[in-house]
N, C-alpha and C positions, 0 to 999 in steps of 0.2 A: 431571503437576502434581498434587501433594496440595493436598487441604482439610482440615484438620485444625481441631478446635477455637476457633472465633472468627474463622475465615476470611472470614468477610463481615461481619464489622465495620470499620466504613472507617478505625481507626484501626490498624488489624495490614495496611491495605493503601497499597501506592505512593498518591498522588496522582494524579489523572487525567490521560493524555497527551491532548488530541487533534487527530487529524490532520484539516485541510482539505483539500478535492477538489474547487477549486473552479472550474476550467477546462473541465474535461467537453469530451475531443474529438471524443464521437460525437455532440455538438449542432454545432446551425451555430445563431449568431447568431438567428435570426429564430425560433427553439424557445423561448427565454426572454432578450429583448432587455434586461431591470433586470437580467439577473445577469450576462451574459455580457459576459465584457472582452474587446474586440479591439484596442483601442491598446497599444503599450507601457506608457503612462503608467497609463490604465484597467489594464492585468494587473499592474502596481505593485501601484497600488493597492488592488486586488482581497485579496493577500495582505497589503497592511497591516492593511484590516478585519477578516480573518480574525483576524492576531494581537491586534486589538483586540478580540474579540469572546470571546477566549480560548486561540484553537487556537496550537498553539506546535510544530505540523509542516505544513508545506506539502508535499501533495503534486503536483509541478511540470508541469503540460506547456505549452506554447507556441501563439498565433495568428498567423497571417498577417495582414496587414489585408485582405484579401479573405473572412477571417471563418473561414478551414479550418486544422484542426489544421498546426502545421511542422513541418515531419522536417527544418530546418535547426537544426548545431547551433549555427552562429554565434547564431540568433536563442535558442537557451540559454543560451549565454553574457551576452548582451544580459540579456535579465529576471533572470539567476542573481544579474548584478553590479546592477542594481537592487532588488532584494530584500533585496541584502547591506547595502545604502547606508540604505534605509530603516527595514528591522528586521532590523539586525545580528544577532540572537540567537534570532530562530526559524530551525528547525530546515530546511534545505531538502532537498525528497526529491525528486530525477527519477525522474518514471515510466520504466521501461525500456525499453517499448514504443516508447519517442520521442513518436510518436502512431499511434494504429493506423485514423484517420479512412479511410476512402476519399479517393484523391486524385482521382479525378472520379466524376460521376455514373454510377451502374451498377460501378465496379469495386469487388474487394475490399476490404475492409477487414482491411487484413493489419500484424502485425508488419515491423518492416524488419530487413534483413539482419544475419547474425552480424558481418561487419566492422563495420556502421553501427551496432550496438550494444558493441560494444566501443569506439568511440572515446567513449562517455556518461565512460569513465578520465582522458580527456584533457581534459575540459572546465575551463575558468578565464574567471571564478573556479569551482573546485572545487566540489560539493555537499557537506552530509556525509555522503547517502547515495542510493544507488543500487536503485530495487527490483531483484529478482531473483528471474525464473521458472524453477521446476527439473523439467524434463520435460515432454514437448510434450503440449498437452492441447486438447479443445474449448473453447473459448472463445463459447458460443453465448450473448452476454450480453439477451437474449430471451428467455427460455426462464420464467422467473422470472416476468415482467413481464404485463400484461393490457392486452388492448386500450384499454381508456382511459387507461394510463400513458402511452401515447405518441398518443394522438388529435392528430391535428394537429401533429405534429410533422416534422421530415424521418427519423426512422424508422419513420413508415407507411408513407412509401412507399416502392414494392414494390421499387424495386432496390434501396435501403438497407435493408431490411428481409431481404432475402435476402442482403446482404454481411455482417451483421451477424449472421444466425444459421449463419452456413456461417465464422465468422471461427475461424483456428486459434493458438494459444500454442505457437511452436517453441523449445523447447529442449532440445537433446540434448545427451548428456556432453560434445565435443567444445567445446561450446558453454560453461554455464556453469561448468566447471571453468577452464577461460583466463578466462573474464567474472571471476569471483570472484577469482582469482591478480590480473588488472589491475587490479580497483579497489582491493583491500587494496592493492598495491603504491605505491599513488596518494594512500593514506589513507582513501578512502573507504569507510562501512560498506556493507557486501549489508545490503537489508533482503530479508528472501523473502517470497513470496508463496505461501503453502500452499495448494494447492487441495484436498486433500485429505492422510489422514495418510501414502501411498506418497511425498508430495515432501520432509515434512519426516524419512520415510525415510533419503531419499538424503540430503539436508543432514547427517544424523547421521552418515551413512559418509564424505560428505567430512570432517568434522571429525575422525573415527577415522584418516584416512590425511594427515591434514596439510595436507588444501590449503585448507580456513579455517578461519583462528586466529583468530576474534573472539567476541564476543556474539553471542547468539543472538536475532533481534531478526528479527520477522514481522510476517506479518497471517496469520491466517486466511479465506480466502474465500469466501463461500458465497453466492454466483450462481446455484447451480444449471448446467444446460449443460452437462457437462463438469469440474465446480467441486460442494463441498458444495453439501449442501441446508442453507437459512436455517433448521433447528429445535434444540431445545435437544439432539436425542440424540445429532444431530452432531457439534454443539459438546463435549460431553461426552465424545465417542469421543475425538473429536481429544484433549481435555484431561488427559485418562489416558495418553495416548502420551509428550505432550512434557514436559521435565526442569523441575526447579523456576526454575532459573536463567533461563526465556525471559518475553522483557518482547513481550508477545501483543498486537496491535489486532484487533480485531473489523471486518468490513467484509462490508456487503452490496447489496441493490438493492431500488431503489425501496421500497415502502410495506413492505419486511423490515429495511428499517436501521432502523429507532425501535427495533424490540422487539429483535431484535438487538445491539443497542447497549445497550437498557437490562439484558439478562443480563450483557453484558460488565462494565457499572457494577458492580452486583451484587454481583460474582465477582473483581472488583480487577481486570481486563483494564481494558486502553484500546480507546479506539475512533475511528472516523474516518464522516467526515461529508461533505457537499457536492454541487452538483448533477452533480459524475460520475458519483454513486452512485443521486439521486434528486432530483426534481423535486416534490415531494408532501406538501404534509399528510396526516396519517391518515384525513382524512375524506374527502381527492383535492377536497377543495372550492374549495381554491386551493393555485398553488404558492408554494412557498417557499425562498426566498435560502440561497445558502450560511452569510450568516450569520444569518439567522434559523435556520438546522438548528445552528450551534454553541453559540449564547445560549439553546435548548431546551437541549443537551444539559449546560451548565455549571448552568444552572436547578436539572433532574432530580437532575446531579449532587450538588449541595448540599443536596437534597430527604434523599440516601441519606446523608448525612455526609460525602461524599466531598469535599474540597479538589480542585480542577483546580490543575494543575503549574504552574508559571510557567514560561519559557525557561529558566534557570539551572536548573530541578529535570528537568525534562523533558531535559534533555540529561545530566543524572545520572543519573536513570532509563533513558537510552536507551545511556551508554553510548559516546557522541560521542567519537568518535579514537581508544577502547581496542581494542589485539591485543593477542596473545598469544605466547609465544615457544615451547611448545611442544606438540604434543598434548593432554600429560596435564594442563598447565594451563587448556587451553580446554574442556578434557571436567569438570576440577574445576569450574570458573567458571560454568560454564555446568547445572550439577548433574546432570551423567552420570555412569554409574560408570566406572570406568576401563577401558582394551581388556585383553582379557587377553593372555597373554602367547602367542603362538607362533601367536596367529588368525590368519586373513585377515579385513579389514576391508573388506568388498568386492569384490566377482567378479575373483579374481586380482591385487588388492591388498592390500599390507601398509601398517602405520601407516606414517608415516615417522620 
């Protein structure tokens, strides 16, 4: 991604996208009982605020009334079509994990299976998009974090707290090469989720050999564990790899998403917000609501010059429903150079 001359003036840049995270499956209820929805109606609601508040992507996951993340996708379908009903035109994203909660006390906190994530294709009403992790990685979302970010919560304690740093991100080729092939087939976008610059590597080589033909539409994540690290040299590394054409979210943890977020403002990136990511003012003096973290960051926004997207803009920036019909269109579109002729595009792969 170039900066070139007048790059951080907010009028040479997109509009702000951003994403809310406001379900958080590694809390349970009684962690933050004002922010945490367990009804249907309440997780409604949840992301109407959101979009009132600014955010104009929802990042989706589901509760049971027993207060624990669902790995039902019926119960996706349920909130997708109440989302739909109430605010038509924010943006809905299903996490892909489904939920990676522990389903009882002391066991992992794991991803669920390649089949169980491939039917996220088949969900209706349909999402617009779908995250999508490329290459199995740690996932030690801990790691980042200090003891008093989670004082008193259920991940201090120690079985949760050892599910939680032992937790692993499987994805192998087998895997999101079919994942990617179903949801485009389905309409729905991959949004990826880069943990580093080796993922959006391989993103690049699938688009050199044809199996996604769309926008290039991420987050960048920097967790730590497994995942960047929250500082600007990372971000920079990263931001020198990827093409001009990618519409980038910024996404961290706990008391690293404010300043994080605010580079991304900065830099014409988007960002994403909510208590999945963090529970915390900067001073940890009290916590703060998903949407007190969006009405901060719409604030700062306009501090910088930056206008925040509306839904209508936010889904032009993002790019809602576009493919591509062949390689060398999605390699133009997306500001790659083009393959060259007679390579391999990948370990015993050609374009198609």
């Amino acid at each position: 991604m170039n900066f070139l001359d007048g790059s951080l003036f907010p009028e040479n840049q997109d509009k702000l996208v951003i994403t809310a995270a406001p379900y958080g499956p590694e809390w349970v209820p009684s962690d933050f009982p004002e922010d945490i929805p367990v009804s249907m109606a309440d997780q409604v609601q949840k992301a109407v605020d959101c979009y009132n508040a600014g955010a104009t992507v929802l990042h989706l996951h589901v509760r049971e009334m027993d207060g624990k993340g669902s790995k039902r996708l019926s119960k996706f379908n349920e909130l997708i079509a109440g989302v739909r009903k109430a605010v038509p035109e924010m943006v809905i994203q299903v996490g892909g994990s489904i939920s990676f909660a522990p389903e009882s006390e002391g066991s992992a906190a794991k991803w669920l299976s390649d089949d169980t994530r491939h039917m996220l294709a088949e969900l209706d009403p349909k999402p617009d998009q779908v995250t999508v992790t490329v290459n199995t990685s740690q996932m030690n979302v801990l790691e980042q974090m200090e003891a008093a970010d989670i004082a008193g919560t259920s991940l201090a304690q120690p079985e949760n707290y050892r599910a939680y740093t032992e937790m692993i991100v499987p994805s192998t080729p087998s895997f999101f090469e079919e994942h990617v092939r179903r949801l485009s087939k389905a309409g729905i976008q991959s949004a990826f989720q880069f943990y580093n610059i080796n993922s959006f590597e391989t993103v690049e080589r699938l688009i050199r050999r044809g199996v996604y033909r769309g926008p290039l539409i991420c987050n960048w994540v920097a967790i730590g564990g497994g995942m960047d690290q929250p500082n600007v040299y990372s971000l920079s590394n990263f931001l020198r790899a990827i093409p001009d054409g990618t519409m980038l979210t910024v996404e961290s943890s706990m008391r690293n998403v404010l300043p994080i977020n605010m580079m991304g403002i900065a830099m014409g990136l988007h960002v994403r917000c909510g208590i999945e990511d963090n529970l915390w003012n900067q001073s940890r003096s009290e916590k703060m609501t998903t949407v007190q973290q969006i009405e901060q960051l719409v604030r700062m926004s306009r501090e910088f010059g930056r206008e925040v997207a509306n839904a209508k803009e936010a889904r032009e920036i993002l790019k809602i429903g576009v493919f591509y019909d062949t390689v060398e269109e999605t390699l133009a579109a997306n500001g790659f150079a083009p393959n060259a002729k007679g390579r391999q595009q990948g370990w015993l792969k050609k374009a198609a």
